[in-house]
C-alpha positions in Angstrom: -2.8 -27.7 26.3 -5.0 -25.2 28.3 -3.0 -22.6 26.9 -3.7 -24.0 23.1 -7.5 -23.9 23.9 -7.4 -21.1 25.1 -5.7 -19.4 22.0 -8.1 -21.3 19.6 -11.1 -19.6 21.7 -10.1 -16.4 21.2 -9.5 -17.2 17.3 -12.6 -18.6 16.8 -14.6 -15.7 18.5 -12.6 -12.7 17.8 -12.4 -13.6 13.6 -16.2 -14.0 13.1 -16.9 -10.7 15.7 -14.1 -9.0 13.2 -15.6 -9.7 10.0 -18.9 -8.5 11.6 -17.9 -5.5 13.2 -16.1 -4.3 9.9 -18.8 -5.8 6.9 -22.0 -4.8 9.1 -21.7 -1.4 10.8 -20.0 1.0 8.0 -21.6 3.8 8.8 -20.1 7.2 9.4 -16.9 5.3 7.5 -17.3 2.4 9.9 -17.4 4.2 13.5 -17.4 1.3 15.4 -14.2 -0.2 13.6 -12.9 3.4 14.7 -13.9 3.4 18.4 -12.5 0.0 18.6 -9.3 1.1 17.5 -9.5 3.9 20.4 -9.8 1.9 23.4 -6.9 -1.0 21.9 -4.9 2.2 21.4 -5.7 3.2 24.8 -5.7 -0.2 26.4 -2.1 -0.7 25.0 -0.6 2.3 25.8 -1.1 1.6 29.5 0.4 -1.4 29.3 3.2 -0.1 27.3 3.3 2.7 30.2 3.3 -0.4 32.4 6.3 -1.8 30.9 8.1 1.9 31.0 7.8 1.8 34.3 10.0 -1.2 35.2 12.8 1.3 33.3 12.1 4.0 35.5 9.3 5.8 33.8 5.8 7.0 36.2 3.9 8.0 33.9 0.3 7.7 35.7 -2.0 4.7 33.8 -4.9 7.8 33.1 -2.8 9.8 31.3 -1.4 7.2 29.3 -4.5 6.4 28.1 -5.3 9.7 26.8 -2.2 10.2 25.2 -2.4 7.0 23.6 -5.5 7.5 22.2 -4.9 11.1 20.7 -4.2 9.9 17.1 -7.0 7.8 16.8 -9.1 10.1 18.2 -8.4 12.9 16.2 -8.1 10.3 12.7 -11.6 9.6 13.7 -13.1 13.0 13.9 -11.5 13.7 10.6 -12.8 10.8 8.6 -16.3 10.0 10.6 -17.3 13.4 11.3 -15.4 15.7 8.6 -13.0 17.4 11.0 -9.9 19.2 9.6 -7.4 17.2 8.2 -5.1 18.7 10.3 -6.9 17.3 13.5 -3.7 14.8 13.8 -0.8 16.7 13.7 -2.9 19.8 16.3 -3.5 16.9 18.4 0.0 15.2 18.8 1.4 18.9 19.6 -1.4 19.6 22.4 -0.1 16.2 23.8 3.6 17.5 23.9 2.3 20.5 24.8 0.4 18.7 27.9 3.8 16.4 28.8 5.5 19.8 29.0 3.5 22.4 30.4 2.1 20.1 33.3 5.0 19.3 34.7 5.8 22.8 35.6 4.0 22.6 39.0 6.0 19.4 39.8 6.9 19.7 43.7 10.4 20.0 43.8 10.5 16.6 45.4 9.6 15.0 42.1 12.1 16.7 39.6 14.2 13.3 39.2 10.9 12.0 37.7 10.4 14.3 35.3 12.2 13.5 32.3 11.3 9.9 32.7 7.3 11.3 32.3 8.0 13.5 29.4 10.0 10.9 27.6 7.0 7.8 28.3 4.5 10.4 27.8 5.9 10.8 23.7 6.2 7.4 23.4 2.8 6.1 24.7 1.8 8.9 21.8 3.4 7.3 19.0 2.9 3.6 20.2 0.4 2.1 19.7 -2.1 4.7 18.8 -0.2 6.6 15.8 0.3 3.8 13.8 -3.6 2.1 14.6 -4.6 4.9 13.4 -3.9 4.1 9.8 -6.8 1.5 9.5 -8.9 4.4 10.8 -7.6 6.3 7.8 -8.3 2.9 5.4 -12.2 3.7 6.3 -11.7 6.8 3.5 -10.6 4.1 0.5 -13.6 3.3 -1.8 -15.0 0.6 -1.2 -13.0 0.2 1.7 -15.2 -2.7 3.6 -12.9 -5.4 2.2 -10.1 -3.3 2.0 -10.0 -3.0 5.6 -10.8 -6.9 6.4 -8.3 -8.0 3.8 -6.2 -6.3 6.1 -7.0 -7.7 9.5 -7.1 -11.4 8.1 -3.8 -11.1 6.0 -2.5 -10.4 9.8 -4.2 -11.9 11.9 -4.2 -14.9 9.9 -0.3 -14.8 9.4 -0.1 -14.2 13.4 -2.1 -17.5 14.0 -0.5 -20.0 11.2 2.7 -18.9 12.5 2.2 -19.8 16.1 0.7 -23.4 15.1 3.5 -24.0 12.5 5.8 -22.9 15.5 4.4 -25.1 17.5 3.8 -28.6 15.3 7.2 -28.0 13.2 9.5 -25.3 14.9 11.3 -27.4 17.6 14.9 -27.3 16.2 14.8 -24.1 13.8 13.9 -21.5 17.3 16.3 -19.2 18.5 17.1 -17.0 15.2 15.8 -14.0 16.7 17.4 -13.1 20.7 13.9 -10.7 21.1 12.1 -13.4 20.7 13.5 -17.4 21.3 11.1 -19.4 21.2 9.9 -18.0 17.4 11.0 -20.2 14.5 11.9 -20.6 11.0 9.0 -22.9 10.3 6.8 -20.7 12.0 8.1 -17.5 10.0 7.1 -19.4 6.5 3.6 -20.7 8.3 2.9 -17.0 8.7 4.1 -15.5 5.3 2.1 -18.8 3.6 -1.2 -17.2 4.7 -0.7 -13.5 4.4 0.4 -14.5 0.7 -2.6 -16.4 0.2 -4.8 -13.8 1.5 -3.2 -11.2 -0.8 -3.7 -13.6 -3.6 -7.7 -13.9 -2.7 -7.6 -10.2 -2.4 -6.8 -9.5 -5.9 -8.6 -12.6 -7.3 -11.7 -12.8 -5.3 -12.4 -8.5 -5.2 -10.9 -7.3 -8.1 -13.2 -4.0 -8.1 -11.0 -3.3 -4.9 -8.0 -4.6 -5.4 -7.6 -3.2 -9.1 -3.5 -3.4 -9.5 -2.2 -0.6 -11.8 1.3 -1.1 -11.7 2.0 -5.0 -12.3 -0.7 -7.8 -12.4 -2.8 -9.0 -10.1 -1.5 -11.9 -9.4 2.7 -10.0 -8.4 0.2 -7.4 -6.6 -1.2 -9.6 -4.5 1.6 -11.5 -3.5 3.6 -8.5 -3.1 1.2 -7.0 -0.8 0.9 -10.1 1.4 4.3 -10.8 1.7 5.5 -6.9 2.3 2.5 -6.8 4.8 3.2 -10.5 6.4 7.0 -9.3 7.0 5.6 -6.1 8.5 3.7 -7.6 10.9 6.2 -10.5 11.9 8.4 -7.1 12.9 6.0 -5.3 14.9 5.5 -8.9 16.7 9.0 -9.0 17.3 9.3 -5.8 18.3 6.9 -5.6 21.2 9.3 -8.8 21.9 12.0 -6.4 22.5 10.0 -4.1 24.4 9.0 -6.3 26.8 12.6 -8.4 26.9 13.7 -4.9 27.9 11.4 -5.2 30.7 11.9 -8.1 32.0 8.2 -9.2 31.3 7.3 -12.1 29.2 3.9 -10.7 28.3 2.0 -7.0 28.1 -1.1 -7.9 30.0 -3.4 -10.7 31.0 -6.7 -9.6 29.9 -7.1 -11.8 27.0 -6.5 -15.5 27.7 -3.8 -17.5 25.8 -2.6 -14.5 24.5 -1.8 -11.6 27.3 -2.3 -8.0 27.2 -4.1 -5.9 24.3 -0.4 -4.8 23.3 0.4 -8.6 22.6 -3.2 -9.4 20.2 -2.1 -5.8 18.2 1.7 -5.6 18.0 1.7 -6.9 14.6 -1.8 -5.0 13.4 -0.2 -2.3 14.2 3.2 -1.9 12.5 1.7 -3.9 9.6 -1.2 -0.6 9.1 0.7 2.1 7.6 2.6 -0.5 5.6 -0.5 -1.8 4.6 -2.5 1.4 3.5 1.3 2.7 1.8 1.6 -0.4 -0.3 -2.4 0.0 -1.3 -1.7 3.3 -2.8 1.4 2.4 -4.4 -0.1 -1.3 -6.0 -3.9 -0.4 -6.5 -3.8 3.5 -7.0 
């Protein structure tokens, strides 16, 4: 029960702060939607280092962070403050560049460590922060206000329905997934339900952004609430992995009910370059 409050505190504070953060501060291509993504890139890359290091890994938490929130970063610059377009890809190799050149004055005491390092290093890179860094990119979309909170409800909204419909109707359909137990059936079609519906008010409630130019608006919307709903159940269940691996039920503790920062974006972030693809493709 505390744990259920706790969960329903967190939805009902971060949802409105969401909307607000993205519909009232869209300047410079909504900077402080950007700089948020940042620090979740950088929180969850240290605890995603955090979880490499019960396989072995050491990379330190500081340099994690960095590393994690190179692609953002450098996204950012590019679409708040007109840097390069090429800001991304420069930044990623500095990065391997960094992971490589530094260890070079490893003592020789440390050399079993090493690969470990370079190997967490590229992954804290790519994880979380390369794929937040698409709803950075959504900022550049005309119009892009509701594009971007279509987004964040059609997944955080799925995420939510599916843990309640888990928890009032999932009792005996759990266990489908070994990453991930105690995730059922019920709650799967809970979760798609609402990122459908959301799709469906995207199209039908916003049609100067959501303009379909392939089928109609109706197939559009559905499509891209369903395709995004499934994305975001994976990423879910992949963190799930990640931390099975581990041996850690959750990433962090530093938001109640829920865990670490990884655990509140697995899903937002698999489900963003999915997201901004299917855009193109449906409304481009």
């Amino acid at each position: 029960m505390n744990k259920l409050i706790q969960r329903l505190l967190v939805f009902i504070i971060g949802v409105p702060l969401t909307i607000c953060l993205v519909l009232y501060f869209p300047q410079k291509n909504h900077i402080a939607v950007n700089v948020a993504v940042i620090l979740l890139s950088a929180l969850g890359a240290i605890e995603f280092a955090g979880m490499l290091k019960k396989k072995g890994s050491t990379l330190p938490s500081w340099e994690a962070a960095i590393l994690g929130s190179l692609a953002p970063l450098a996204m950012t610059l590019m679409v708040s403050f007109g840097w390069s377009g090429q800001s991304i890809p420069m930044a990623l190799t500095l990065g391997a560049a960094w992971l490589l050149v530094s260890k070079v004055f490893t003592g020789a005491d440390k050399f079993q460590d090493i690969n470990n390092q370079v190997v967490g290093g590229f992954a804290v890179m790519i994880y979380p922060g390369l794929f937040m860094a698409w709803i950075i990119r959504m900022s550049l979309i005309p119009l892009s206000d509701m594009v971007i909170l279509m987004f964040l409800l059609m997944v955080m909204g799925n995420d939510s329905l599916a843990w309640a419909a888990g928890m009032l109707f999932g009792k005996g359909n759990r266990g489908i997934v070994p990453a991930s137990p105690n995730k059922s059936i019920a709650g799967f079609i809970g979760g798609f339900i609402v990122s459908i519906l959301v799709g469906l008010g995207a199209v039908l409630f916003f049609p100067l952004e959501f303009s379909p130019t392939r089928f109609s608006a109706p197939l559009s919307g559905i499509l891209l609430g369903l395709i995004c709903g499934i994305a975001g159940t994976l990423g879910d269940l992949g963190e799930s992995a990640l931390k099975r691996s581990a041996g850690t039920k959750d990433s962090g503790t530093i938001i109640p009910g829920r865990g670490g920062i990884l655990d509140t974006i697995d899903s937002i972030a698999l489900a963003a370059p999915v997201y901004y693809g299917l855009y193109w493709l449906l409304f481009n």
